[in-house]
PDB file of N, H, CA, C and O in Angstrom:
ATOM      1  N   UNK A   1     127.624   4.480 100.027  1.00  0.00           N
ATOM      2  CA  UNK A   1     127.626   3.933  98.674  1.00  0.00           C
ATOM      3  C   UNK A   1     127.510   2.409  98.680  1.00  0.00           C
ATOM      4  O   UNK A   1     127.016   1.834  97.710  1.00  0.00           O
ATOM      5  N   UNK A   2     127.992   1.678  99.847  1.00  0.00           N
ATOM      6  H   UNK A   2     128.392   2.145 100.635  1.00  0.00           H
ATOM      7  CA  UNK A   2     128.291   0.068  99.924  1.00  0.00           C
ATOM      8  C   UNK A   2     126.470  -0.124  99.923  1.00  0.00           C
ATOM      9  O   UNK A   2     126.071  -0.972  99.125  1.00  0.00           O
ATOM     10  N   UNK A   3     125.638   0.433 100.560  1.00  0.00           N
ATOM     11  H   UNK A   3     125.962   1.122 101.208  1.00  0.00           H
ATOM     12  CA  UNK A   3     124.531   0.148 100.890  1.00  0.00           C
ATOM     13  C   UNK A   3     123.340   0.546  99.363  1.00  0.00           C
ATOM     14  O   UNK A   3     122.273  -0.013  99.109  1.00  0.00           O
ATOM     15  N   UNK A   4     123.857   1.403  98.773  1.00  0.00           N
ATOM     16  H   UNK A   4     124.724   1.858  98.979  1.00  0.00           H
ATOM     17  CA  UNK A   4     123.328   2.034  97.546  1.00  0.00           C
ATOM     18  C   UNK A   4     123.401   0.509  96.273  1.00  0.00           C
ATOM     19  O   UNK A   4     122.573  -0.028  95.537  1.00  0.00           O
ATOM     20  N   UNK A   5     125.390   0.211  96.693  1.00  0.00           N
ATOM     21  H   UNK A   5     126.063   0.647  97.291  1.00  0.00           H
ATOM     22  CA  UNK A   5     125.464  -0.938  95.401  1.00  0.00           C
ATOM     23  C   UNK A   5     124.697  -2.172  95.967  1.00  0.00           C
ATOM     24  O   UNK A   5     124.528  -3.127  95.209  1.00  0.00           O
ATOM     25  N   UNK A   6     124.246  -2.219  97.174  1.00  0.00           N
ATOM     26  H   UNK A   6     124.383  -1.443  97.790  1.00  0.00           H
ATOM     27  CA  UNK A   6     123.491  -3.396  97.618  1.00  0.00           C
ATOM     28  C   UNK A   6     121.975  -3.445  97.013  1.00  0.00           C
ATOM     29  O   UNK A   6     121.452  -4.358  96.374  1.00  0.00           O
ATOM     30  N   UNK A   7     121.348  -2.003  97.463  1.00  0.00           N
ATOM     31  H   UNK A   7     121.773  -1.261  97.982  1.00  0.00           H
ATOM     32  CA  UNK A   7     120.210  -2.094  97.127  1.00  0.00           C
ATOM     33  C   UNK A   7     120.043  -2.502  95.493  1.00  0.00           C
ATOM     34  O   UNK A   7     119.189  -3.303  95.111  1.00  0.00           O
ATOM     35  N   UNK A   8     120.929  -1.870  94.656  1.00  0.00           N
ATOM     36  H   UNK A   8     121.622  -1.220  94.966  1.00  0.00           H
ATOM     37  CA  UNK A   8     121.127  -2.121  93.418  1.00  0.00           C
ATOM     38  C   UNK A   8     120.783  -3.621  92.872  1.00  0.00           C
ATOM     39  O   UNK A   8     120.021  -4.239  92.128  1.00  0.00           O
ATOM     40  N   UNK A   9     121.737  -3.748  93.650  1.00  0.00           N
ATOM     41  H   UNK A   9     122.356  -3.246  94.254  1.00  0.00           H
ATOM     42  CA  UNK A   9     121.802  -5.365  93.353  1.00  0.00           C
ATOM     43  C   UNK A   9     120.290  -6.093  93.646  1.00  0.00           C
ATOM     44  O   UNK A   9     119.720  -6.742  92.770  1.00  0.00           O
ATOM     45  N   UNK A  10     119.817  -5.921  94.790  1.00  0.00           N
ATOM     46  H   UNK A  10     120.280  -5.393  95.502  1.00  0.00           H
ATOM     47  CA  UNK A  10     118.503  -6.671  95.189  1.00  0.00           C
ATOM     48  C   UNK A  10     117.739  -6.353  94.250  1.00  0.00           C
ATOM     49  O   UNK A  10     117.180  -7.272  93.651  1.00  0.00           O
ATOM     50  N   UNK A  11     117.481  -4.921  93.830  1.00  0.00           N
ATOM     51  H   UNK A  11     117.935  -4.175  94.317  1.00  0.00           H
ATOM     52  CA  UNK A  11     116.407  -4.729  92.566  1.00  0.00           C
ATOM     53  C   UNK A  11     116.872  -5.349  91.398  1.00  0.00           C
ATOM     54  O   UNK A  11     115.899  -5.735  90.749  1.00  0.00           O
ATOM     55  N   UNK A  12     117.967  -5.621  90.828  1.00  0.00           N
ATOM     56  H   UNK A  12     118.757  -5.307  91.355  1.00  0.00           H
ATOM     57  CA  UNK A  12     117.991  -6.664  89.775  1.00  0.00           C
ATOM     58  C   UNK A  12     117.819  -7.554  89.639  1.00  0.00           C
ATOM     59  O   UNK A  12     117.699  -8.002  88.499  1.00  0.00           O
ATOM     60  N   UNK A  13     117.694  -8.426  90.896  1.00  0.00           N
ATOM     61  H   UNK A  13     117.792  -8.062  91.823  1.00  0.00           H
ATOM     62  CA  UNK A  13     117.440 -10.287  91.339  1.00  0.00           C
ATOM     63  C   UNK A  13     115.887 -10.060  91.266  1.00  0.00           C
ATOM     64  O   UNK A  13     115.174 -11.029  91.007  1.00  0.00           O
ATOM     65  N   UNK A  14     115.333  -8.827  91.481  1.00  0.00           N
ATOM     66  H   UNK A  14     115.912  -8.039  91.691  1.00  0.00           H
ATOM     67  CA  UNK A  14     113.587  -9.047  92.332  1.00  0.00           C
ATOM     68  C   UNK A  14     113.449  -8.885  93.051  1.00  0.00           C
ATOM     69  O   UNK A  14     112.276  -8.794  93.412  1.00  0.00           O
ATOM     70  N   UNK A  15     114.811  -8.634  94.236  1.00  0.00           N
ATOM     71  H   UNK A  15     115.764  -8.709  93.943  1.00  0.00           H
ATOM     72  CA  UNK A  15     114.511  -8.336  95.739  1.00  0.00           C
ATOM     73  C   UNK A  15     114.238  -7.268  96.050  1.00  0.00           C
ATOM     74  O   UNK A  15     113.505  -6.670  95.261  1.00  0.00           O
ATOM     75  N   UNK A  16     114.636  -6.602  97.190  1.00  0.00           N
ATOM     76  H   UNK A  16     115.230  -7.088  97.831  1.00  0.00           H
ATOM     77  CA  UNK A  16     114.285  -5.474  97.699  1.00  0.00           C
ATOM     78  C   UNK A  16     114.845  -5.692  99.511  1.00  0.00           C
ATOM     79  O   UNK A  16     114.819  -6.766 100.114  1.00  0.00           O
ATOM     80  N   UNK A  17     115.295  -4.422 100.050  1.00  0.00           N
ATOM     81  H   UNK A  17     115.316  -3.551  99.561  1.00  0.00           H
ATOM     82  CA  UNK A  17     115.913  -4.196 100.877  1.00  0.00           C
ATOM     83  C   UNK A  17     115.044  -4.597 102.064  1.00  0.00           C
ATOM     84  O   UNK A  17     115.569  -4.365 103.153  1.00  0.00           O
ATOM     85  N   UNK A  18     114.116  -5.019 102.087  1.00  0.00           N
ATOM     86  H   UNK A  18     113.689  -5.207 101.203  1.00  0.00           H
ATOM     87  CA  UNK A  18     112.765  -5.341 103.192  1.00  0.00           C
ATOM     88  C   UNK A  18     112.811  -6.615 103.122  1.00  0.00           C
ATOM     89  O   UNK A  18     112.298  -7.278 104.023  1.00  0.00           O
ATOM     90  N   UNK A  19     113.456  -7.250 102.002  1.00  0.00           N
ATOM     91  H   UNK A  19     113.873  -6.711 101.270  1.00  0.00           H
ATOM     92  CA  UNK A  19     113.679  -9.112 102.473  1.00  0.00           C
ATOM     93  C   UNK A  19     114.963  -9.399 102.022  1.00  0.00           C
ATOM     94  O   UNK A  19     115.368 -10.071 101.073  1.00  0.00           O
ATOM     95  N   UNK A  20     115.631  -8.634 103.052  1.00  0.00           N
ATOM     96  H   UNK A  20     115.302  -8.088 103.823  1.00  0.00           H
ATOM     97  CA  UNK A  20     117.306  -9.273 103.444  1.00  0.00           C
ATOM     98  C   UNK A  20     117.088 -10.019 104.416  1.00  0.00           C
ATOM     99  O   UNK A  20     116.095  -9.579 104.997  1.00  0.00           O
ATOM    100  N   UNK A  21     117.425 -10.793 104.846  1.00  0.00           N
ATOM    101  H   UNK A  21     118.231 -11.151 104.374  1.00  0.00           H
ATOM    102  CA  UNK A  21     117.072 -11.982 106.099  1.00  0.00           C
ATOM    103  C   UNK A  21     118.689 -11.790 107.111  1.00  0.00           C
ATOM    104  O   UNK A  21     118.660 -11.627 108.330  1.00  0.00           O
ATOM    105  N   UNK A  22     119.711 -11.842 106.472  1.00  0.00           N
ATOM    106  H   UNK A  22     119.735 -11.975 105.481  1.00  0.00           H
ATOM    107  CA  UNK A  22     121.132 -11.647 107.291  1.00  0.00           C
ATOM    108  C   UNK A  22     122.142 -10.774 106.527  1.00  0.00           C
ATOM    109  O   UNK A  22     122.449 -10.901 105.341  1.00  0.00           O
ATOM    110  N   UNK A  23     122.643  -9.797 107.469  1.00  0.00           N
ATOM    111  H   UNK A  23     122.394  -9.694 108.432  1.00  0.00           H
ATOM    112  CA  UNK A  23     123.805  -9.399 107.369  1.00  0.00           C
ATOM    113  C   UNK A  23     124.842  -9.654 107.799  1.00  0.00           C
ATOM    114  O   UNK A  23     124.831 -10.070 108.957  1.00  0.00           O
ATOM    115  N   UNK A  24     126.289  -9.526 107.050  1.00  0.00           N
ATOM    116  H   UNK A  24     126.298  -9.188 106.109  1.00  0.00           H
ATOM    117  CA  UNK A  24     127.724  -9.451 107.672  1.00  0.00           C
ATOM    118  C   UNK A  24     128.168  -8.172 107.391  1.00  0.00           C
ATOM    119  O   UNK A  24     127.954  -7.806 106.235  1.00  0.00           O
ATOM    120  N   UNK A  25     128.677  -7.459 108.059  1.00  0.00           N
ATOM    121  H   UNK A  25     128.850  -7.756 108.998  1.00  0.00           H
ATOM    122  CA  UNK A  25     129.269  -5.900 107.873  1.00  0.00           C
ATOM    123  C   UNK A  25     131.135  -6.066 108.159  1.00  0.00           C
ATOM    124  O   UNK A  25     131.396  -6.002 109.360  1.00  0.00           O
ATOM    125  N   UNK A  26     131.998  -6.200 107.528  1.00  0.00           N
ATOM    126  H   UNK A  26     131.786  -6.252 106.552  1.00  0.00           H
ATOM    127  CA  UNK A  26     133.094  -5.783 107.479  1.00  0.00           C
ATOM    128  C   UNK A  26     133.715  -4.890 107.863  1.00  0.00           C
ATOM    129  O   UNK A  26     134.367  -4.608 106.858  1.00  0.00           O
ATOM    130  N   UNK A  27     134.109  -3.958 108.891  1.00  0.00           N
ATOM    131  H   UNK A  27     133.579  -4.187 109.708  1.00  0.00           H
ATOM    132  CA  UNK A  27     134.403  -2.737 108.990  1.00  0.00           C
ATOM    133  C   UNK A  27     136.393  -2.985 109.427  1.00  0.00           C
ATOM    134  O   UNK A  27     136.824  -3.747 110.293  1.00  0.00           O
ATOM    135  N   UNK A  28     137.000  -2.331 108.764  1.00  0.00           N
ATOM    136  H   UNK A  28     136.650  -1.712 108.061  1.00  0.00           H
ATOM    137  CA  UNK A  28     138.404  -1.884 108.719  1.00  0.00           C
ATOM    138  C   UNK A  28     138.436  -1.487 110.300  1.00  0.00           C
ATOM    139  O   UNK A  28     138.877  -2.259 111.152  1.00  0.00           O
ATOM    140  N   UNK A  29     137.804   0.089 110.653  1.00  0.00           N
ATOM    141  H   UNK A  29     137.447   0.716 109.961  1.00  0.00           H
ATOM    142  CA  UNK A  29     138.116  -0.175 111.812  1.00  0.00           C
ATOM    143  C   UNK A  29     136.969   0.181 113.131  1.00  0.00           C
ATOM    144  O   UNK A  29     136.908   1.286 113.669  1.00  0.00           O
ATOM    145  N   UNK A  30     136.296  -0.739 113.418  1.00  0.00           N
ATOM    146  H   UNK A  30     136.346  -1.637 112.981  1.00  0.00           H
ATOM    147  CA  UNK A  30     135.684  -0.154 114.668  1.00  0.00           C
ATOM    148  C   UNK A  30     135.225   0.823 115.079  1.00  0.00           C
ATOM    149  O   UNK A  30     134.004   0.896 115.216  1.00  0.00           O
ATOM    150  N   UNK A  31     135.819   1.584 115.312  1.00  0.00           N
ATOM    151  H   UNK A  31     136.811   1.524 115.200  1.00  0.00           H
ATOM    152  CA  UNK A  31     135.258   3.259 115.567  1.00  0.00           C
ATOM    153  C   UNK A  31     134.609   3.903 115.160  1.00  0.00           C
ATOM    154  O   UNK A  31     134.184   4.970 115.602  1.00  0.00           O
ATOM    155  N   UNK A  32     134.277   3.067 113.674  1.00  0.00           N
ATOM    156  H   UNK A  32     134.623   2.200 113.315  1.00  0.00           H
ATOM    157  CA  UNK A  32     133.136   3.501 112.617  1.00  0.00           C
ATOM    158  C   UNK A  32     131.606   2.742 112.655  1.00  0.00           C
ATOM    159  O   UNK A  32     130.549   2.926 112.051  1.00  0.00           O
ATOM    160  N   UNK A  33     131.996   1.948 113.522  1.00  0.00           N
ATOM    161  H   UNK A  33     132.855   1.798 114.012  1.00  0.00           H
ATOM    162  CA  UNK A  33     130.397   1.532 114.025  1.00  0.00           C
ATOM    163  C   UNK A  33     128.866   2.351 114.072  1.00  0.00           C
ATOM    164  O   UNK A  33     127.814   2.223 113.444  1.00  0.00           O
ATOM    165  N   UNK A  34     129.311   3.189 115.085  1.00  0.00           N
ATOM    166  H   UNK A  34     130.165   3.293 115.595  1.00  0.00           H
ATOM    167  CA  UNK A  34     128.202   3.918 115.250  1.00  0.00           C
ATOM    168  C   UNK A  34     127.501   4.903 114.172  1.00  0.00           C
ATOM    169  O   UNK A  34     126.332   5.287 114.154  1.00  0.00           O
ATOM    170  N   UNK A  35     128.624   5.218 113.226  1.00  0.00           N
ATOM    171  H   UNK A  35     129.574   4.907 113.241  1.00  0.00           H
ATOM    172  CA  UNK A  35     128.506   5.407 112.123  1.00  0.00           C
ATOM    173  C   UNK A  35     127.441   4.644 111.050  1.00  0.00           C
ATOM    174  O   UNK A  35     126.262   4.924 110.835  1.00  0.00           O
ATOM    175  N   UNK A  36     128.167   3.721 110.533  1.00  0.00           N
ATOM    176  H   UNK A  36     129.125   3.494 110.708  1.00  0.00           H
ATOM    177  CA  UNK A  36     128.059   2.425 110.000  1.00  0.00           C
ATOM    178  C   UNK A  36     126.726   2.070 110.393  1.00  0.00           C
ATOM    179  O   UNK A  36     126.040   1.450 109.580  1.00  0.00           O
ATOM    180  N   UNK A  37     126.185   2.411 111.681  1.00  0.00           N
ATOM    181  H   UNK A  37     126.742   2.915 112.342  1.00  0.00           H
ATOM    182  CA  UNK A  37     124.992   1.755 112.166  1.00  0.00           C
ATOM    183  C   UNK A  37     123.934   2.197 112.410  1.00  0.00           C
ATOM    184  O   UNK A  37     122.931   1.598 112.796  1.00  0.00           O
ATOM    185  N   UNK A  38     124.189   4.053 112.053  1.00  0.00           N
ATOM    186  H   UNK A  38     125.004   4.540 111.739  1.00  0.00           H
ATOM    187  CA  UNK A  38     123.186   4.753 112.472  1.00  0.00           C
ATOM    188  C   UNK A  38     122.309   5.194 110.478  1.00  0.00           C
ATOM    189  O   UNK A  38     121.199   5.564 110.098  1.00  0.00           O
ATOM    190  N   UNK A  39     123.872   4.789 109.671  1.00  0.00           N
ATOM    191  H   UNK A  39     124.774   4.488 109.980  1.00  0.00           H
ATOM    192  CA  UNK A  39     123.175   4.333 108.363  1.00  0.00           C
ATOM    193  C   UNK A  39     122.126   3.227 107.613  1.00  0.00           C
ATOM    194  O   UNK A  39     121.180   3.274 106.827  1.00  0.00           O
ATOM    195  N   UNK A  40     122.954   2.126 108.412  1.00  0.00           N
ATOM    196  H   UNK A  40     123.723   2.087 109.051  1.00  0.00           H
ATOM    197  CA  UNK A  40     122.221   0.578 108.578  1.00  0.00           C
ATOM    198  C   UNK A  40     120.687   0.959 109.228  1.00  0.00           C
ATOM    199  O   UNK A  40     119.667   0.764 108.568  1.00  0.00           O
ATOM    200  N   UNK A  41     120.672   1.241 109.910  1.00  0.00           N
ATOM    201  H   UNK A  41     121.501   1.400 110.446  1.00  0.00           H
ATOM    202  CA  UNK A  41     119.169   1.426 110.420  1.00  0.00           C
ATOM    203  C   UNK A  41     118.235   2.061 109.881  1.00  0.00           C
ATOM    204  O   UNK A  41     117.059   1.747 110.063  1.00  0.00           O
ATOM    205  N   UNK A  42     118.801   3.577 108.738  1.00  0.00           N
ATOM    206  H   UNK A  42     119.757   3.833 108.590  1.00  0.00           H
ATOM    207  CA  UNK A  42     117.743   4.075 108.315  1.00  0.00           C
ATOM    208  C   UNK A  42     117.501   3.684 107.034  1.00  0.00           C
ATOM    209  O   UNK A  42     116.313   3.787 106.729  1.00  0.00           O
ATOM    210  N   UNK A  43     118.240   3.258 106.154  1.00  0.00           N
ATOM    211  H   UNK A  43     119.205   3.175 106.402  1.00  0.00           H
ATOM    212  CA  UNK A  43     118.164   2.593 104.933  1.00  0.00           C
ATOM    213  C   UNK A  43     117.394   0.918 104.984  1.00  0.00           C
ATOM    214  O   UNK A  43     116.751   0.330 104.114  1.00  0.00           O
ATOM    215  N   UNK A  44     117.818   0.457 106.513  1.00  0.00           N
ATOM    216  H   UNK A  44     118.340   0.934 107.220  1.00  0.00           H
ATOM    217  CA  UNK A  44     116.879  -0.958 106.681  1.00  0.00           C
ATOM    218  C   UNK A  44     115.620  -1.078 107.490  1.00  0.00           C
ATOM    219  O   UNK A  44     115.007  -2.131 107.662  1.00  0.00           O
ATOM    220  N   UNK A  45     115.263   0.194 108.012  1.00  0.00           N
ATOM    221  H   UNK A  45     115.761   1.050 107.872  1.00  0.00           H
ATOM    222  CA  UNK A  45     114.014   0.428 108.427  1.00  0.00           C
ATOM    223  C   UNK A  45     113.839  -0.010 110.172  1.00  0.00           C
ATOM    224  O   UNK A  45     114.658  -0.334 111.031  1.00  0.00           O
ATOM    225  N   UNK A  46     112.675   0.131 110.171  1.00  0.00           N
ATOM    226  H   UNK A  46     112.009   0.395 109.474  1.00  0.00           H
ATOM    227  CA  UNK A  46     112.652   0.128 112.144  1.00  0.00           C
ATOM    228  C   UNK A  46     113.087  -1.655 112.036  1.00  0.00           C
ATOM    229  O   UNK A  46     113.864  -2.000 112.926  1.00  0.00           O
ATOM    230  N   UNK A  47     112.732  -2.588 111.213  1.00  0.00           N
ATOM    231  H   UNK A  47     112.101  -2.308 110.489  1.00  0.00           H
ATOM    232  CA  UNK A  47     112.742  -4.025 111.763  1.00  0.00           C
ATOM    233  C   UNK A  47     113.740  -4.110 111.107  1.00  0.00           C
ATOM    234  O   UNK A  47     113.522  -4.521 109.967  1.00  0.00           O
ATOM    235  N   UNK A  48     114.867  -3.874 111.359  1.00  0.00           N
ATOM    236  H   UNK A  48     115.044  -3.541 112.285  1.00  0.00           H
ATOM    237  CA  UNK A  48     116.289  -4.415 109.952  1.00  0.00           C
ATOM    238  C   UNK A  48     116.738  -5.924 110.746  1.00  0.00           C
ATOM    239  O   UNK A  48     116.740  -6.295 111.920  1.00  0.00           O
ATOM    240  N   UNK A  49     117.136  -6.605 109.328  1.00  0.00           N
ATOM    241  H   UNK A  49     117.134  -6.303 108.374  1.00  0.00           H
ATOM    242  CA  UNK A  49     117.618  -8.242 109.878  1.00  0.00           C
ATOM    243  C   UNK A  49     119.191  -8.284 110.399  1.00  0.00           C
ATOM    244  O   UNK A  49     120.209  -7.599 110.298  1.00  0.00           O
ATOM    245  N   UNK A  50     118.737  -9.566 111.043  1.00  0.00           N
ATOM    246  H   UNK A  50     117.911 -10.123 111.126  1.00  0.00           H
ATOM    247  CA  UNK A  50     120.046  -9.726 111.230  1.00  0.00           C
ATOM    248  C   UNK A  50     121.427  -9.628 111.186  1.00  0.00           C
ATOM    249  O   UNK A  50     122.109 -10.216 110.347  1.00  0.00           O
ATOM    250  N   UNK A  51     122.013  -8.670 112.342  1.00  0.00           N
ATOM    251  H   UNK A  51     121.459  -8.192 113.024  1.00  0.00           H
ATOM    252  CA  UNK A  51     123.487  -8.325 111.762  1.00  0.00           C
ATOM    253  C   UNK A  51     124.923  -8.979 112.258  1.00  0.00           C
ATOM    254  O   UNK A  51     124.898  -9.141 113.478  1.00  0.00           O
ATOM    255  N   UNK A  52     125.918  -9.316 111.777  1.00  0.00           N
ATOM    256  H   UNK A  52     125.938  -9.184 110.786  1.00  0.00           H
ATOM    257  CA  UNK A  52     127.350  -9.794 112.241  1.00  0.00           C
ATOM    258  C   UNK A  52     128.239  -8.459 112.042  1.00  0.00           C
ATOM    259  O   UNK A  52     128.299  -8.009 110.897  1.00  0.00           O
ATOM    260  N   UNK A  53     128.745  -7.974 112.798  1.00  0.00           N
ATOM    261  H   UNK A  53     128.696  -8.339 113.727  1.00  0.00           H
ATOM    262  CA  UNK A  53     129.658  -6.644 112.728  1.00  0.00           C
ATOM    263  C   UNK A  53     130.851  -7.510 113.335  1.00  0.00           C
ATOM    264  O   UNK A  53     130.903  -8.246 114.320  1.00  0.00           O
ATOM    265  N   UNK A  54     132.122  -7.014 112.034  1.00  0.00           N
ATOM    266  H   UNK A  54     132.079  -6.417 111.233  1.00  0.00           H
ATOM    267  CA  UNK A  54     133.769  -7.425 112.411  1.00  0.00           C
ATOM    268  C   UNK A  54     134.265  -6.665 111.916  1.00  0.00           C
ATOM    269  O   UNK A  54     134.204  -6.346 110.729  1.00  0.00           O
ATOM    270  N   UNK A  55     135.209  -5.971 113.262  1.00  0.00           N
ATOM    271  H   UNK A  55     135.258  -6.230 114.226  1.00  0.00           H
ATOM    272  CA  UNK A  55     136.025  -4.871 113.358  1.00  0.00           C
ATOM    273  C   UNK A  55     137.629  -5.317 112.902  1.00  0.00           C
ATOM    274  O   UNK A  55     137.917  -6.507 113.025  1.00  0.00           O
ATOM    275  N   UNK A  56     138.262  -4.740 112.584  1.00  0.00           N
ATOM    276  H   UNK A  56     138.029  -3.773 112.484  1.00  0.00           H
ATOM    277  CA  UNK A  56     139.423  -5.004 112.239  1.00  0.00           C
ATOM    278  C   UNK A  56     139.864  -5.721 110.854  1.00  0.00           C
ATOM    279  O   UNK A  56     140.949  -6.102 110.414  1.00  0.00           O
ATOM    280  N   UNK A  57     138.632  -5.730 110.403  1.00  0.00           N
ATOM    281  H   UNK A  57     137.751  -5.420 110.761  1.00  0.00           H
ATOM    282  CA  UNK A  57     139.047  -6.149 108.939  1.00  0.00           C
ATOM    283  C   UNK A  57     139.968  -5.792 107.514  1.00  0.00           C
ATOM    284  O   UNK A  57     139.968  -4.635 107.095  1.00  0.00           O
ATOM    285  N   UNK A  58     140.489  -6.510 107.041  1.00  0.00           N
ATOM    286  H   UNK A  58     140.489  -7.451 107.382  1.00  0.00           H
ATOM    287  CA  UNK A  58     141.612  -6.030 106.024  1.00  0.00           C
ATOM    288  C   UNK A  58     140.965  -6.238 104.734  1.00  0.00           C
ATOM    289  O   UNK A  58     140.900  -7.386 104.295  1.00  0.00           O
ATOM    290  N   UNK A  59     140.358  -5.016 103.910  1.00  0.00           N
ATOM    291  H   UNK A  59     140.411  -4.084 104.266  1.00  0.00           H
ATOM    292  CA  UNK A  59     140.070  -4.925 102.858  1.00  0.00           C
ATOM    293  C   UNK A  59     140.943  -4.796 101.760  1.00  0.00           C
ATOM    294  O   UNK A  59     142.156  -4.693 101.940  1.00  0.00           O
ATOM    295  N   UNK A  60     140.310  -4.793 100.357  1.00  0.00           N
ATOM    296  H   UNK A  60     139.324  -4.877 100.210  1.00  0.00           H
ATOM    297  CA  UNK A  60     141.108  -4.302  99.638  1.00  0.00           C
ATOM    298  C   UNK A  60     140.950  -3.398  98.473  1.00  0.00           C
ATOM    299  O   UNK A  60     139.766  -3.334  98.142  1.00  0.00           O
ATOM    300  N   UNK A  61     141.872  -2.557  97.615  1.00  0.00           N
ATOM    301  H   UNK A  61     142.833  -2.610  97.884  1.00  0.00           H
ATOM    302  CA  UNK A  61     141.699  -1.069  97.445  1.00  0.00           C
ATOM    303  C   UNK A  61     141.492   0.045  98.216  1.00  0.00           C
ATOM    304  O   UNK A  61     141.172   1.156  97.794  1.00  0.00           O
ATOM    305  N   UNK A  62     141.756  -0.399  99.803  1.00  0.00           N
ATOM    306  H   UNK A  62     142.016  -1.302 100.146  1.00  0.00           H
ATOM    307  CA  UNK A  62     141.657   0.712 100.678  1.00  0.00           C
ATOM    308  C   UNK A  62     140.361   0.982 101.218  1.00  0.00           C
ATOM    309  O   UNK A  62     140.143   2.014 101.854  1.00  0.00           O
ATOM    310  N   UNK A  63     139.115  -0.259 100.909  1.00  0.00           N
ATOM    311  H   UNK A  63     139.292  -1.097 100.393  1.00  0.00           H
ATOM    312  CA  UNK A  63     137.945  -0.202 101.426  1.00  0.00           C
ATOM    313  C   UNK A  63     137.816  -0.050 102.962  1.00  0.00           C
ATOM    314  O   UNK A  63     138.569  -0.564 103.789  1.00  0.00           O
ATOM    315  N   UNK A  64     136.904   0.619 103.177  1.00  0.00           N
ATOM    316  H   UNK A  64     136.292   1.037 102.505  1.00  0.00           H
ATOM    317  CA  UNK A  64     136.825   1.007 104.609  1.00  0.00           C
ATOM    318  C   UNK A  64     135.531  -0.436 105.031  1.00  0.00           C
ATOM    319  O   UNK A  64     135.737  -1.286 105.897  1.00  0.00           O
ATOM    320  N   UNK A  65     134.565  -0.374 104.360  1.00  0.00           N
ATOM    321  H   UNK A  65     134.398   0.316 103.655  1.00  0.00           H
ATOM    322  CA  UNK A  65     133.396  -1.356 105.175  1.00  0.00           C
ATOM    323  C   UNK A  65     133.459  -1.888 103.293  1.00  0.00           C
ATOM    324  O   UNK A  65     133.756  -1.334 102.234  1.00  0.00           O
ATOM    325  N   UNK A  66     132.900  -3.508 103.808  1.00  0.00           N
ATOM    326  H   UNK A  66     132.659  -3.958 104.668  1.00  0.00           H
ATOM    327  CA  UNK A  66     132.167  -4.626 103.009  1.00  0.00           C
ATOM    328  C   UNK A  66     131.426  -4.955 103.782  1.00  0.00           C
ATOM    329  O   UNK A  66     131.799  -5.144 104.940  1.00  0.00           O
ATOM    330  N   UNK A  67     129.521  -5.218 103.224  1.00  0.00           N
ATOM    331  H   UNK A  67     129.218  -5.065 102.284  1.00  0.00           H
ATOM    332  CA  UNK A  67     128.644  -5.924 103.281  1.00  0.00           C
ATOM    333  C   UNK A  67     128.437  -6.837 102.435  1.00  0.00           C
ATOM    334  O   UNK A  67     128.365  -6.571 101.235  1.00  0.00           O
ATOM    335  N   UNK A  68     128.258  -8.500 103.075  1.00  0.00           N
ATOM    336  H   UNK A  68     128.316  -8.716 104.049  1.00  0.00           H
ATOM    337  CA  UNK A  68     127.452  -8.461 101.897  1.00  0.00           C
ATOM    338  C   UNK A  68     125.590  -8.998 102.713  1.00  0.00           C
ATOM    339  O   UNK A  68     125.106  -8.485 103.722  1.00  0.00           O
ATOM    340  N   UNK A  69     125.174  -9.720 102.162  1.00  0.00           N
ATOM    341  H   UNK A  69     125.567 -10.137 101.342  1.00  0.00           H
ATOM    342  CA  UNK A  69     123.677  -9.569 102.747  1.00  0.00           C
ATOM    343  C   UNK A  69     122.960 -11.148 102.053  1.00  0.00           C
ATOM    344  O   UNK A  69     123.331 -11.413 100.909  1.00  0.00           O
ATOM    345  N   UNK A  70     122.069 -12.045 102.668  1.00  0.00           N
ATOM    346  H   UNK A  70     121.768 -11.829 103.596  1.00  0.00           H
ATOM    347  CA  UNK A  70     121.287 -12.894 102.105  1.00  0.00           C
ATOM    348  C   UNK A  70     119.686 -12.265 102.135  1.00  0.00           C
ATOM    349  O   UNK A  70     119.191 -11.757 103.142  1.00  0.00           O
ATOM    350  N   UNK A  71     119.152 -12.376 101.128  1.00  0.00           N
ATOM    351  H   UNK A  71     119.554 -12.789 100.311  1.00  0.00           H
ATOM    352  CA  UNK A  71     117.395 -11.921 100.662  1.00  0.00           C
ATOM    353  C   UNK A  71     117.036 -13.431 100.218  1.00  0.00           C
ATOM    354  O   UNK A  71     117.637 -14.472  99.953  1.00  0.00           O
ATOM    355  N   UNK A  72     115.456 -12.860 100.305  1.00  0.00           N
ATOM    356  H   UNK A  72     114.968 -12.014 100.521  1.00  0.00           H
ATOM    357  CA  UNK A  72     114.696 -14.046  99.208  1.00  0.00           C
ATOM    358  C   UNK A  72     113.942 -13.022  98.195  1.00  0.00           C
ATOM    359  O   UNK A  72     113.657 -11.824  98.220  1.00  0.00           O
ATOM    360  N   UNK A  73     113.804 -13.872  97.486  1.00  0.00           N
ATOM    361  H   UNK A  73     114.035 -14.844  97.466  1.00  0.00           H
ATOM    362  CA  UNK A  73     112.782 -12.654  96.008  1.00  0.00           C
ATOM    363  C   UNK A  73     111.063 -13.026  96.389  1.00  0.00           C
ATOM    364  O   UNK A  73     110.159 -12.503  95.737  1.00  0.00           O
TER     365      UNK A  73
END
């Protein structure tokens, strides 16, 4: 869903998920990586940009992962 409200977002600016230039991925806990990454890849295609993955993060409402992402339009 984190990746759904992203794309969301890019189509309202003009963007689109093919000109994100950097990611940061938030993940609570680690172990959900491979997870986390085997989603990241098919929603961002064979060339996906740049990523920062940090494990151990303390969200809030009980969020498991925050992205957020830089595009150009």
């Amino acid at each position: 869903r984190t990746i759904d409200n992203i794309e969301e977002s890019l189509k309202a600016a003009g963007s689109s998920m093919q000109k994100v230039l950097k990611v940061n991925v938030y993940l609570v806990d680690i172990r959900h990586f491979d997870a986390m990454n085997a989603v990241y890849r098919a929603r961002f295609g064979p060339e996906f940009p740049t990523r920062t993955t940090i494990g151990g993060a303390i969200l809030p409402d009980g969020g498991l992962v925050e992205i957020d992402c830089v595009a150009y339009i």
